[in-house]
VOKOL-513044 format. One record per atom (N, C-alpha, C, O): residue in one letter; x, y, z. Coordinates in steps of 0.2 Angstrom, whole numbers, plus 5000, padded with zeros to 4 digits. Layout:
! VOKOL-513044
AXYZ ...
This chain:
! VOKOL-513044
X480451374613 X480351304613 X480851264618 X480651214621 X481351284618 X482051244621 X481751264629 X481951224634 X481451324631 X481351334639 X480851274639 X481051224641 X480251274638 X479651234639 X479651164639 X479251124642 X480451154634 X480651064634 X481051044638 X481250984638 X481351084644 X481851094648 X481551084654 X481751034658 X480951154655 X480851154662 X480451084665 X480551064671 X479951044661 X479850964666 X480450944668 X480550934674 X480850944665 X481650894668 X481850904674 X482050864678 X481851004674 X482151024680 X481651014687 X481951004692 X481051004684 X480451014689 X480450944693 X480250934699 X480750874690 X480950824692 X481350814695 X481350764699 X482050864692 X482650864695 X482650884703 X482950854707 X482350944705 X482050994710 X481750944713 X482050914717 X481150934710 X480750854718 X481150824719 X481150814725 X481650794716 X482050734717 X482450734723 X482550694727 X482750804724 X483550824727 X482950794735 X482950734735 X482650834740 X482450814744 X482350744747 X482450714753 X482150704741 X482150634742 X482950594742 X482950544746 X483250614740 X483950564739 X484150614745 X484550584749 X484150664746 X484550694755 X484350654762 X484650644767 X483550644759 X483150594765 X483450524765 X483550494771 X483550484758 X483750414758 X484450434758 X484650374759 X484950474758 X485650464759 X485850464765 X486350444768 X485250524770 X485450534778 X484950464784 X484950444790 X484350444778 X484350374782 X484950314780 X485050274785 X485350314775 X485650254776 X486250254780 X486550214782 X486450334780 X487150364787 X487050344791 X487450294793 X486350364795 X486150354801 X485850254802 X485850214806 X485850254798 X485850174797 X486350144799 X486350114804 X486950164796 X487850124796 X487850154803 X488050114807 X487750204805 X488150234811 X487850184818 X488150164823 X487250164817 X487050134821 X487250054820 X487150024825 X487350034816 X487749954814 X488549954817 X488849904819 X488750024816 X489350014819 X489350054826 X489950054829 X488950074830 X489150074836 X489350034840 X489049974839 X489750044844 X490049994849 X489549974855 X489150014858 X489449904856 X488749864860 X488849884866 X489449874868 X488449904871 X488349924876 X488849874883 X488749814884 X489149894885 X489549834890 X488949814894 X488449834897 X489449724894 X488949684897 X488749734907 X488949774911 X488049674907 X487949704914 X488449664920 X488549604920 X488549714924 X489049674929 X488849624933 X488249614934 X489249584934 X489049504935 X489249484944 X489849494945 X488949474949 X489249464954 X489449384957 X488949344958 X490149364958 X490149284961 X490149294966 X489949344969 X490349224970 X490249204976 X490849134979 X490949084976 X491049164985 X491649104985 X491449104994 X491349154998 X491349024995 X491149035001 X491448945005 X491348895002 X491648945009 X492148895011 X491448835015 X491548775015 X490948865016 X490348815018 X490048785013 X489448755014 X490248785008 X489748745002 X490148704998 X490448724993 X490048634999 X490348564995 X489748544990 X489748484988 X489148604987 X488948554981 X489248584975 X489748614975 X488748584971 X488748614964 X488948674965 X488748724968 X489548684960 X489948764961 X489748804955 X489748754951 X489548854951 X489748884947 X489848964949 X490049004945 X489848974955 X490149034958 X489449094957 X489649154956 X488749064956 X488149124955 X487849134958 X487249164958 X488149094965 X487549144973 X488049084978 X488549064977 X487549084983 X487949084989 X487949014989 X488448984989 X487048974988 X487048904986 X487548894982 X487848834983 X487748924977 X488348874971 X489048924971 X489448924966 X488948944976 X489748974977 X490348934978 X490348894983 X490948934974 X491548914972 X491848904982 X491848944987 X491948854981 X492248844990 X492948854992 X493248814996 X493348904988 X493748914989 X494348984985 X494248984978 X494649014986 X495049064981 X495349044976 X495549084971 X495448984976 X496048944969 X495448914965 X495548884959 X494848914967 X494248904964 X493848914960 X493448884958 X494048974959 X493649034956 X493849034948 X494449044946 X493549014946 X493349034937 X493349084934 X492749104932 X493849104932 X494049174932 X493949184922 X493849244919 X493949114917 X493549134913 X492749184912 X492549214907 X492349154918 X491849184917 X492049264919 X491749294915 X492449304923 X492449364927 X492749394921 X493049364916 X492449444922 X492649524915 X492649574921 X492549574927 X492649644916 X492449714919 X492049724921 X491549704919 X492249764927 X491449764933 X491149714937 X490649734941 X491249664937 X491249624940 X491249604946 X491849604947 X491049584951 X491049584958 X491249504960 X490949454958 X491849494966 X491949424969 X491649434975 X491849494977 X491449424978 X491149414986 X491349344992 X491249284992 X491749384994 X492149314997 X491649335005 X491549395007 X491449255008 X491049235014 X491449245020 X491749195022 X491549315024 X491849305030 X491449255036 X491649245042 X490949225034 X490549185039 X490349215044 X490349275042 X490149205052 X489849235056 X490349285060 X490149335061 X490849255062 X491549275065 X492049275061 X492449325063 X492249235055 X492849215050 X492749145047 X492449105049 X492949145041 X493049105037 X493549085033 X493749125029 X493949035034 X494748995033 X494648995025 X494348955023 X494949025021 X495348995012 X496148965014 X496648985017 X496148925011 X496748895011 X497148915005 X497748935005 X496748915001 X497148924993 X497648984992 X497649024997 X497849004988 X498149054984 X497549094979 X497349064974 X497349164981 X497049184978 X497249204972 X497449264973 X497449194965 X497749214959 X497249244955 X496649214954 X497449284952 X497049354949 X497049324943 X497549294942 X496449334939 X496549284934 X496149334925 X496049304920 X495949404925 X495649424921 X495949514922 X496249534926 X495749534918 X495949614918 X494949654918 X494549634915 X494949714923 X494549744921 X494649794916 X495049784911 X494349854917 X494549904914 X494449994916 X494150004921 X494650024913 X494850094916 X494050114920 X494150144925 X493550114918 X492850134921 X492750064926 X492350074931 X492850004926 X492349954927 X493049914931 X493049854929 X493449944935 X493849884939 X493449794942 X492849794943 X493749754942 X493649694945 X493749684953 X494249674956 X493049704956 X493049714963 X493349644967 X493149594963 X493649604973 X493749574975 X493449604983 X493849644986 X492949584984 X492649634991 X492449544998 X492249484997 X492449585004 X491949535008 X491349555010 X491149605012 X491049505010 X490249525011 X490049555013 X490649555015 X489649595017 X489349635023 X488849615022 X488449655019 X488449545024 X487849535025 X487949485029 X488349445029 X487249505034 X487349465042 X487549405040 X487449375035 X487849365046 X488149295046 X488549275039 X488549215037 X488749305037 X489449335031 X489749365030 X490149365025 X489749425038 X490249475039 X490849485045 X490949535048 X491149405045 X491649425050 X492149435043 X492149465038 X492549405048 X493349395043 X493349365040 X493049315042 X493749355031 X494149325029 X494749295029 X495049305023 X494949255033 X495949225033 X496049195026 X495749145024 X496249215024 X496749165016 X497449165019 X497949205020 X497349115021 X498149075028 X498549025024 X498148995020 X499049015023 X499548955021 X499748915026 X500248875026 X499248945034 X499448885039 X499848885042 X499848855047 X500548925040 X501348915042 X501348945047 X500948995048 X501948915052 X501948955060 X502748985057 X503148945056 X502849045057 X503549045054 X504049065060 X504649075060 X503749055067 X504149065071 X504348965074 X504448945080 X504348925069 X504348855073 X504748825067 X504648825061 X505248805071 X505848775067 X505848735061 X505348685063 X506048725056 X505548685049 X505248695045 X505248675039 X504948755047 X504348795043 X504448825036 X504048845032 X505348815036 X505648835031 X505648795026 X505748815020 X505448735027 X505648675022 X505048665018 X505048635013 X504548695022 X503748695016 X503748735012 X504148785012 X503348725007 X503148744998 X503048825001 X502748855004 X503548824997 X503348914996 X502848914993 X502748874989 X502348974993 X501848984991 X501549054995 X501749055001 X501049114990 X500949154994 X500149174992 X499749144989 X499949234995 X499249215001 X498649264993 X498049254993 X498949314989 X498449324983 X499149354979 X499549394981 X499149314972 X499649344968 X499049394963 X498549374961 X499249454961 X498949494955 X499249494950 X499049514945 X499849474949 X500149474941 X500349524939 X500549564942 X500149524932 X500149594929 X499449604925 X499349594919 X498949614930 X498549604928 X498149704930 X498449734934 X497649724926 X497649774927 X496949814928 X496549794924 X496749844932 X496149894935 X495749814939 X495349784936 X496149814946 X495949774949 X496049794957 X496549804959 X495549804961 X495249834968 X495149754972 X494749714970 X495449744978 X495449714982 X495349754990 X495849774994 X494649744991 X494549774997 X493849745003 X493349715003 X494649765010 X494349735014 X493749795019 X493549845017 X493749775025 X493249805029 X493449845035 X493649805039 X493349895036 X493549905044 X493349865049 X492849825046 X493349855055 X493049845060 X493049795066 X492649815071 X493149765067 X493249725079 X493149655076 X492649625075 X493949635076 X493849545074 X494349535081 X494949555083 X493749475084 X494249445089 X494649505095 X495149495097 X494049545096 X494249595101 X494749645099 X495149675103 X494749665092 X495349725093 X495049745084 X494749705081 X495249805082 X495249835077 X495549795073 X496149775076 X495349765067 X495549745061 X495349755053 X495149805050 X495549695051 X495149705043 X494649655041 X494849595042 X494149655038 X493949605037 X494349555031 X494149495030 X494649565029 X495049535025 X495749545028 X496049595029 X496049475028 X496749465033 X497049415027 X496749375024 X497849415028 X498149365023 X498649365027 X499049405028 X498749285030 X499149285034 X499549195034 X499249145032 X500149185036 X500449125037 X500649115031 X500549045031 X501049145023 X501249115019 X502149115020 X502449165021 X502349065018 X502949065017 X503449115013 X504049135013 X502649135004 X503249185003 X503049245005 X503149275010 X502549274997 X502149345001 X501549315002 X501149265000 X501449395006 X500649385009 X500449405002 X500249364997 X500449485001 X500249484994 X500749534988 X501149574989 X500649514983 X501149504977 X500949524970 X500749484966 X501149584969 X501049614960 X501549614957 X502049604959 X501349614950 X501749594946 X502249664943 X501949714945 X502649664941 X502949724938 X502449754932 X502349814931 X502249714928 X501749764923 X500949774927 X500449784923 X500849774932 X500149774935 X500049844935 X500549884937 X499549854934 X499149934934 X498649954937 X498249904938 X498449994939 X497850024941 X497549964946 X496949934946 X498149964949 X497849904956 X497849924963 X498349934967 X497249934965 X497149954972 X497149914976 X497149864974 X497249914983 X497449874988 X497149914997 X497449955000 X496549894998 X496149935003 X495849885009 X495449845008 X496149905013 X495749875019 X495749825021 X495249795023 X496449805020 X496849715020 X497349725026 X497749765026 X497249665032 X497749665036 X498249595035 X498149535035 X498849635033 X499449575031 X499949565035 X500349605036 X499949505037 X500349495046 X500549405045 X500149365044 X501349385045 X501649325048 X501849305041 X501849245039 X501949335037 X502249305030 X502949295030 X503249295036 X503149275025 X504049255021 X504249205029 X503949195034 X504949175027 X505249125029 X505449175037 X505649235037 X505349145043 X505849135048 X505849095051 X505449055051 X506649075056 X506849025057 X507249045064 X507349095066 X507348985068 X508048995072 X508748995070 X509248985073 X508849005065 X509648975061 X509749055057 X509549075052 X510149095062 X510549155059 X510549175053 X510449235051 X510749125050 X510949105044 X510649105037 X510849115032 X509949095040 X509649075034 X509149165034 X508949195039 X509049185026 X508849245025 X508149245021 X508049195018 X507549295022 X507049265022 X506849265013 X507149285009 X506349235012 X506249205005 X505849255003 X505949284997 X505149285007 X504649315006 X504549395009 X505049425011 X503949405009 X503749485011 X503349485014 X503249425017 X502749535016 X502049535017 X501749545012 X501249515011 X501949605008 X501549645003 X502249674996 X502449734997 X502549644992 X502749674987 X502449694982 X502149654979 X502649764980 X502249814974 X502749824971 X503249844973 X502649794964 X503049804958 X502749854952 X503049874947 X502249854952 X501749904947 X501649984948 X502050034950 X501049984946 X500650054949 X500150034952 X499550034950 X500450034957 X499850024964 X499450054969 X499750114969 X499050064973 X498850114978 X498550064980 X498250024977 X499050094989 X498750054996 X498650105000 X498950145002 X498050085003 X497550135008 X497250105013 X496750075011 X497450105020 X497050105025 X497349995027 X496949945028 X497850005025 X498349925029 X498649935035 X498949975038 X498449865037 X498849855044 X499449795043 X499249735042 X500049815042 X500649765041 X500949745045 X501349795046 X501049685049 X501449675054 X501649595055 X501249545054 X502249595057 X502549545058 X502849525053 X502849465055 X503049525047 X503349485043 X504049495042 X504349535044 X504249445038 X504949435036 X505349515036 X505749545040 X504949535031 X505149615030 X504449625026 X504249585021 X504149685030 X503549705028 X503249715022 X502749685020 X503449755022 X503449795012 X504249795009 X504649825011 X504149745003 X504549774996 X504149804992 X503549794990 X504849854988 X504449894982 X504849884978 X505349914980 X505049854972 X505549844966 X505049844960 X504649804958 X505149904957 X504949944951 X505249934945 X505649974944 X505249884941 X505549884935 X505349954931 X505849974927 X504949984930 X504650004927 X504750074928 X504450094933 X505350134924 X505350204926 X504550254926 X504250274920 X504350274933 X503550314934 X503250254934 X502950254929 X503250224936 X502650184938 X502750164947 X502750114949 X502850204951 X502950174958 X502250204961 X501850254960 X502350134967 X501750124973 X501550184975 X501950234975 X501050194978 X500950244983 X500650214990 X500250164988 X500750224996 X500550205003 X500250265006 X500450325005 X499750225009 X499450285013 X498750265019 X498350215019 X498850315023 X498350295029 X498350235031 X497850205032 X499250185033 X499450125033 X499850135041 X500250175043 X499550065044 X500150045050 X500549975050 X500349915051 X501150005049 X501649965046 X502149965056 X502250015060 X502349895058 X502449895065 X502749825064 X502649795059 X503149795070 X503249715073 X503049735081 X503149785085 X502549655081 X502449665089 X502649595091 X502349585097 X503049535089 X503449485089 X504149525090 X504249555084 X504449525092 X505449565094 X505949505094 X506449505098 X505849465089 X506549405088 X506949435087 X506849475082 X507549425091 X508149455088 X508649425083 X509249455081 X508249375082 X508549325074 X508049345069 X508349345063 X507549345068 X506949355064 X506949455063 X506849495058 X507049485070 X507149545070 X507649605065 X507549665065 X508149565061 X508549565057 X508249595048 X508349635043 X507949555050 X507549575044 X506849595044 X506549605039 X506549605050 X506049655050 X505949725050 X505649765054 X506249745043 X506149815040 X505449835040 X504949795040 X505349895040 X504649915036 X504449925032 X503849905032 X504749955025 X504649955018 X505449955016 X505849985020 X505649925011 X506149915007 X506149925001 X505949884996 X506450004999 X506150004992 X507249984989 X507750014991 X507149934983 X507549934981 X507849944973 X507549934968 X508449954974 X508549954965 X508249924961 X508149864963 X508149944956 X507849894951 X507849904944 X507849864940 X507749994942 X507750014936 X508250074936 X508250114940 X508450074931 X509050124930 X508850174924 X509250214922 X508350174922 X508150224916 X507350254916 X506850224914 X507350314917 X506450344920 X506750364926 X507350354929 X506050394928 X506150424936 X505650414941 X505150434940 X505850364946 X505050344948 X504950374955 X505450384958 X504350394957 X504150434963 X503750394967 X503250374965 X504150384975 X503750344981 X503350394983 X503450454983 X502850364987 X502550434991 X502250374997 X501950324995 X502350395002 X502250385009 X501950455012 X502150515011 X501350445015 X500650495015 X500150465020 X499750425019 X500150505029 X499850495032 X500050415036 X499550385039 X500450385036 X500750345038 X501050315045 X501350365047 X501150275049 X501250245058 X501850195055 X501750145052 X502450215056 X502950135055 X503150135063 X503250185066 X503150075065 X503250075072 X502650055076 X502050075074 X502850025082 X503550025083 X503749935082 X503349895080 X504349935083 X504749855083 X504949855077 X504949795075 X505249895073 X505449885066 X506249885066 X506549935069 X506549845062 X507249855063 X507549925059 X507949965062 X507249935052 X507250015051 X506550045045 X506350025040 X506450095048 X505850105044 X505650115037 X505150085034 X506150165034 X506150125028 X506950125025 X507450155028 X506950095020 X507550075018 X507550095011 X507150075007 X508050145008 X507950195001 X508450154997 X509050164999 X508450124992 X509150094988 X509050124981 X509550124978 X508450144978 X508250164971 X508750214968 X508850274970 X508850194965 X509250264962 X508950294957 X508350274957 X508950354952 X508750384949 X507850394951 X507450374947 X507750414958 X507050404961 X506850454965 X507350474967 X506450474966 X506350524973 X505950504977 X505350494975 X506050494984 X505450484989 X505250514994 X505550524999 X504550524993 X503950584998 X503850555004 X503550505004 X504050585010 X503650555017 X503150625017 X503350675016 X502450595020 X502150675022 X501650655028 X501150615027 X501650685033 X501250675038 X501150615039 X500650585037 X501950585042 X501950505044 X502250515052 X502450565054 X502250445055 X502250465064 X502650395062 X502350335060 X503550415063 X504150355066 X504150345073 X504550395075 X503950295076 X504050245082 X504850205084 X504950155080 X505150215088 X505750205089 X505850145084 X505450095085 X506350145079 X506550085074 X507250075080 X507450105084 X507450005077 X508049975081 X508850005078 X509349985079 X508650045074 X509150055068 X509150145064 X509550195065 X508650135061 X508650205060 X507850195058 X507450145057 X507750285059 X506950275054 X506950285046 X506450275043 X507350305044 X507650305037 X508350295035 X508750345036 X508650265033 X509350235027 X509450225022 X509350175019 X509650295017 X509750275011 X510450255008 X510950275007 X510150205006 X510950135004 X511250174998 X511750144996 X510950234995 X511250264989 X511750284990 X511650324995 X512450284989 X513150334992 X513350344986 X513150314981 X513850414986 X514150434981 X513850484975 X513450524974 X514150464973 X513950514965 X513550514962 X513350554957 X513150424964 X512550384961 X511850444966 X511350464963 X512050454972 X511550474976 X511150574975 X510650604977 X511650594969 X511450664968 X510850634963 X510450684963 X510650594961 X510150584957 X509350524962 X508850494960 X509750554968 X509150514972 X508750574979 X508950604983 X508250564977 X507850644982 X507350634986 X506750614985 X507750664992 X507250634999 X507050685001 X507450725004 X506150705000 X505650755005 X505350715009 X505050665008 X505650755015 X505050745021 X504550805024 X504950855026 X504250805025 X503750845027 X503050835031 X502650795031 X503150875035 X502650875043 X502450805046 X501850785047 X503350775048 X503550705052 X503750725059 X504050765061 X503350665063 X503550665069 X503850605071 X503450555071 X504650595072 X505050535074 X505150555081 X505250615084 X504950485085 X505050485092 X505650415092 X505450355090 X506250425095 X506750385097 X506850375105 X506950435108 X506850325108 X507250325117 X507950335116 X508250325110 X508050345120 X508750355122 X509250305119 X509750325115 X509150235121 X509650175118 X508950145115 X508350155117 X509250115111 X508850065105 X508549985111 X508849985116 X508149945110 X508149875115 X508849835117 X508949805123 X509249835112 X509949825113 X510349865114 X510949865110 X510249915119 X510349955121 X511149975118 X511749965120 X510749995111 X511350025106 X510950105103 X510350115103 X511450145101 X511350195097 X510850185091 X510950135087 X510250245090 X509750215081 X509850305083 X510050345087 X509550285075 X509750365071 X508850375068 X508550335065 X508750445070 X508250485065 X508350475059 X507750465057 X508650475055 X508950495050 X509750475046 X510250495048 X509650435040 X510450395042 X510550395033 X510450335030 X510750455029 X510750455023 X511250505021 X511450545025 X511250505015 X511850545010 X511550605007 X511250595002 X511550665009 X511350725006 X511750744999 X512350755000 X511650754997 X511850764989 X511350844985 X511150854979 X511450884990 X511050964987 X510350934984 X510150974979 X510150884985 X509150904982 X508850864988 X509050824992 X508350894988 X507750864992 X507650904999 X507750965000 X507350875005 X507150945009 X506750885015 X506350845015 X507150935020 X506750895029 X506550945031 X506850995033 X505650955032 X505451035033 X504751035037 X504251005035 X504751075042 X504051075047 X503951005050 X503450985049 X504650965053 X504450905056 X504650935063 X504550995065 X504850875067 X504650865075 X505250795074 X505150755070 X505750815077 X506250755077 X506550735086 X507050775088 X506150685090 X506250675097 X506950615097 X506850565093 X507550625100 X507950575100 X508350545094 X508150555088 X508750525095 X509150485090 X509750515086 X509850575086 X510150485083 X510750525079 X510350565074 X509850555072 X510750615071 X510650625064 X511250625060 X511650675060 X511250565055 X511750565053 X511450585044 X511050545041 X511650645042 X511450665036 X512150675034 X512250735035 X512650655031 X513050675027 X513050715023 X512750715018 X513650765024 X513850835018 X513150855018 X512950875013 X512650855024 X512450915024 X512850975032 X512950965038 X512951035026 X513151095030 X512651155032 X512851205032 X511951135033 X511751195033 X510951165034 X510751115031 X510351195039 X509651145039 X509351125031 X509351165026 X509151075031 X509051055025 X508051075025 X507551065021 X507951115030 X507151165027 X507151235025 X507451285028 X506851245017 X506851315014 X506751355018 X507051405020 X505951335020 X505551395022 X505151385028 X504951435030 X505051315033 X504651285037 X505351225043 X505551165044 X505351285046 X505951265049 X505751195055 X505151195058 X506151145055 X505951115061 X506251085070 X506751095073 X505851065070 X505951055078 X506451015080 X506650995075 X506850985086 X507150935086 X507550955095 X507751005098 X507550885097 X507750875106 X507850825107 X507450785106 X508450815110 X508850765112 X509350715108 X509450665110 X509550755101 X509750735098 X510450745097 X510750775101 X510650695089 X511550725091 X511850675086 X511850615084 X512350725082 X512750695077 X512550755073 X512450805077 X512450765068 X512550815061 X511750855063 X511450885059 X511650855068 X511250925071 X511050985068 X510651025069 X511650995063 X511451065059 X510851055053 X510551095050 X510950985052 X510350975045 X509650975047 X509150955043 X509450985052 X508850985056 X508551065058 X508051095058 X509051085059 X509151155062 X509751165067 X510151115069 X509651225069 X510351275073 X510151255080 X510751255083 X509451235085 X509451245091 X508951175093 X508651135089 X509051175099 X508451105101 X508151145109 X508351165114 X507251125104 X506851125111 X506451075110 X506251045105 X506051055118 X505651015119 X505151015114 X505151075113 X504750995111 X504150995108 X503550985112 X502951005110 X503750955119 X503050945124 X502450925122 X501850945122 X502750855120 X501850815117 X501250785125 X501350785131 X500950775122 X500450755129 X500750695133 X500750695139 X501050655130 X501150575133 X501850605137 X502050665136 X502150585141 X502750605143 X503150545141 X503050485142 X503350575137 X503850515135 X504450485136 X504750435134 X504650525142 X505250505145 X505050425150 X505450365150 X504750435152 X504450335154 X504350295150 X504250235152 X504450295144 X504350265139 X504850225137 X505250255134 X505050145138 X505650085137 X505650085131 X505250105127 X506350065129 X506450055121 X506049995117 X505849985111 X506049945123 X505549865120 X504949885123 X504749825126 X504649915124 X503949955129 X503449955123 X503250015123 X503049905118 X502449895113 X502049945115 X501950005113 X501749915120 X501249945125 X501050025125 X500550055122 X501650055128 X501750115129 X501950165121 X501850225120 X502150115117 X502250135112 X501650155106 X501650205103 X501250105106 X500650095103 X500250155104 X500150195099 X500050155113 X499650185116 X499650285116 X499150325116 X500450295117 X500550365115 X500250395110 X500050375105 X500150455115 X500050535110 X500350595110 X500350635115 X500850595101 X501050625101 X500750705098 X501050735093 X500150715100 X499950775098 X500350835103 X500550815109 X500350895101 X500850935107 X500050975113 X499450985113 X500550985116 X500351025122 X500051095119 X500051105113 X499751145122 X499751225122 X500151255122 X500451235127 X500351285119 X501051335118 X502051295118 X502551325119 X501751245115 X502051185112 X502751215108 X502651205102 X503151245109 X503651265103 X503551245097 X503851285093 X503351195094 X503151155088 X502651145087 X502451095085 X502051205087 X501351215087 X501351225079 X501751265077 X500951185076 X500951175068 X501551155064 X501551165058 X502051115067 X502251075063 X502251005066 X501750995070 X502550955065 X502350875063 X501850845062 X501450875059 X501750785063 X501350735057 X500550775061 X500550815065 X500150745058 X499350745058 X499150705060 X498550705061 X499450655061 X499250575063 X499750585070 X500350605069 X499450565074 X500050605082 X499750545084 X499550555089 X499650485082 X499650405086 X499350355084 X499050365079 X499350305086 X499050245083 X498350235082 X498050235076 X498150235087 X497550275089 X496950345084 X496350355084 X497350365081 X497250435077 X497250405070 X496750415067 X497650365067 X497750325061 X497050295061 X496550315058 X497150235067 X496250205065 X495850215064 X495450175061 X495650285067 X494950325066 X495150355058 X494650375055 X495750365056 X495650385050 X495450345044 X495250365039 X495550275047 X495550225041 X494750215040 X494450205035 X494550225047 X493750225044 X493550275041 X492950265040 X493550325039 X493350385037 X493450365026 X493350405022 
């Protein structure tokens, strides 16, 4: 009796189960789908274009924002595209480009110039300023695109023949401070195919020291494929932040204005103290400094290390490297160079002594498979070549000669370099320092053997 009064129960309990398995894996899959995260929006593209005084909302060319300080950067998010009007030959922005939104890790905030006919010359974003004419100091500082600390933002110009010579389609030029300017927390900001030329304060008055830069990097930045010339001092790099430094690469950093009052402050990169705790790593990478530079770069970072790798130094007036670190502070500062070719004349334009080489060796780091033509080598307390394994070249040199190596031979590059004047642009530019056949320096120095050899690589 008890089995007979039991089994309906069970036979109800038994149909039952597959149906509450079906209605509890429809209401999962229900939630799960309530709570997925909404597909990101689709990328949106503006338009900033200096030929249009009507109606702006920055959503095509007809209603494009007429200027860089114009730009409505509430509407801009992730992935996003700005498209700035080179016009037919070039197109003038006055404003200050300021960065106004963050993208993110897949979906950067593009800053590009157009490539479409009769919108694809250059863009100047200018402050107008002649900084070689007396006065020029007394106007509004102000500089040519600030990024802030703003994060996963790409700013990219174009290769190709503005006004008869190899350029960029994006130029920032004539501000009194910088041309352009990141923030200490800016992140994942790239910087491509920008020519930055005539920035920071100069003057005829000795006395007065410049205000601005071309390009300082305070974040975590990468720059690829810049032409930097003529400013105050070219590149600063001050890093608050330990690990987090710039990287430079496939860049021609030069002066071809030679003031000998403005000429003072026409370094190439200046990387200076800033942070005292972390360790942060420069990396210089396929690189032209020179020529006309007072000294190539300038190292003051402490607790840092700095990478040059297949870079070509052009006669500085000073040295191609100086590290300001001395002392017992300097054992915690490390300098690689590897597969570099420095070419120095004889006398400097002021017909004074420059140095390859002008820093405090402290037993770390390493000078190895370069090509070093002229100049001192002033490497302190080093006794012995500073290459493990990849010995390098060196001629006509002189002063602490043993941190280089034991002996000097010509390298025999194609260009004869001995005709070559120390204020000789021209000649300087022009040179190839690739070697001859049977070159004693066959497989060491840079990869970039001239100016020439860079530009072809910037388009690639």
């Amino acid at each position: 009796m008890i089995k007979s009064q039991t089994r309906p129960f069970m036979t109800k309990l038994v149909r039952s189960i597959p149906l509450a398995v079906s209605l509890g894996f429809a209401l999962a899959h229900s939630a799960a789908i309530a709570s997925a995260p909404a597909p990101p929006p689709t990328p949106k593209t503006f338009y900033v274009s200096p030929s249009n005084v009507g109606v702006a909302d920055g959503t095509s060319w007809t209603k494009a924002w007429s200027d860089v300080d114009k730009i409505d950067w509430s509407k801009v998010g992730p992935g996003d595209t700005i498209k700035l009007d080179g016009g037919e030959r070039y197109a003038t922005y006055k404003g200050t480009l300021t960065i106004g939104a963050d993208g993110d890790y897949n979906r950067k905030i593009r800053i590009v110039v157009a490539d479409e006919p009769g919108r694809n010359g250059q863009a100047l974003i200018t402050g107008g300023y002649d900084r070689l004419v007396s006065g020029w100091y007394n106007l509004p500082a102000r500089s040519g695109i600030v990024v802030g600390d703003h994060k996963h933002i790409s700013i990219e110009g174009r290769n190709g023949m503005f006004f008869g010579r190899p350029g960029k389609a994006l130029r920032v030029s004539q501000f009194r401070a910088s041309g352009v300017l990141t923030g200490p927390n800016s992140d994942f900001v790239s910087i491509k195919n920008v020519e930055i030329d005539r920035n920071g304060v100069g003057t005829t008055s000795a006395l007065l020291r410049p205000s601005g830069e071309g390009l300082k990097l305070q974040g975590r930045n990468e720059c690829e494929s810049l032409i930097i010339h003529d400013n105050s001092v070219n590149v600063v790099i001050q890093t608050p932040r330990g690990g987090y430094a710039p990287r430079i690469q496939r860049s021609w950093i030069y002066n071809e204005v030679q003031s000998r009052i403005i000429g003072k402050f026409s370094d190439g990169v200046q990387i200076l103290d800033s942070y005292r705790g972390g360790f942060s790593w420069y990396d210089f990478n396929q690189c032209v400094l020179g020529p006309g530079l007072s000294t190539g770069v300038v190292y003051s970072q402490k607790n840092s290390g700095l990478s040059i790798n297949n870079c070509l130094f052009l006669n500085p007036r000073l040295s191609n490297l100086t590290g300001t670190v001395k002392g017992a502070e300097a054992r915690y500062s490390i300098v690689s160079m590897r597969n570099v070719t420095s070419f120095l004349t004889p006398l400097n334009a002021d017909r004074g002594a420059h140095a390859c080489l002008d820093y405090e060796y402290q037993g770390q780091g390493s000078v190895e498979n370069s090509i070093f033509y002229g100049g001192v080598v002033n490497v302190s307390n080093a006794t012995h070549p500073l290459s493990s394994y990849f010995p390098n070249v060196q001629f006509a040199t002189s002063g602490n000669t043993i941190a280089l190596g034991p002996t000097q031979q010509d390298p025999r590059f194609v260009t004869n370099v001995t005709t070559i004047g120390a204020g000789d642009f021209t000649s300087l530019r022009s040179a190839d320092f690739s070697l001859q056949p049977g070159s004693p320096a066959s497989g060491k120095g840079s990869s970039v053997t001239s100016v020439d050899r860079l530009l072809q690589l910037q388009q690639q």
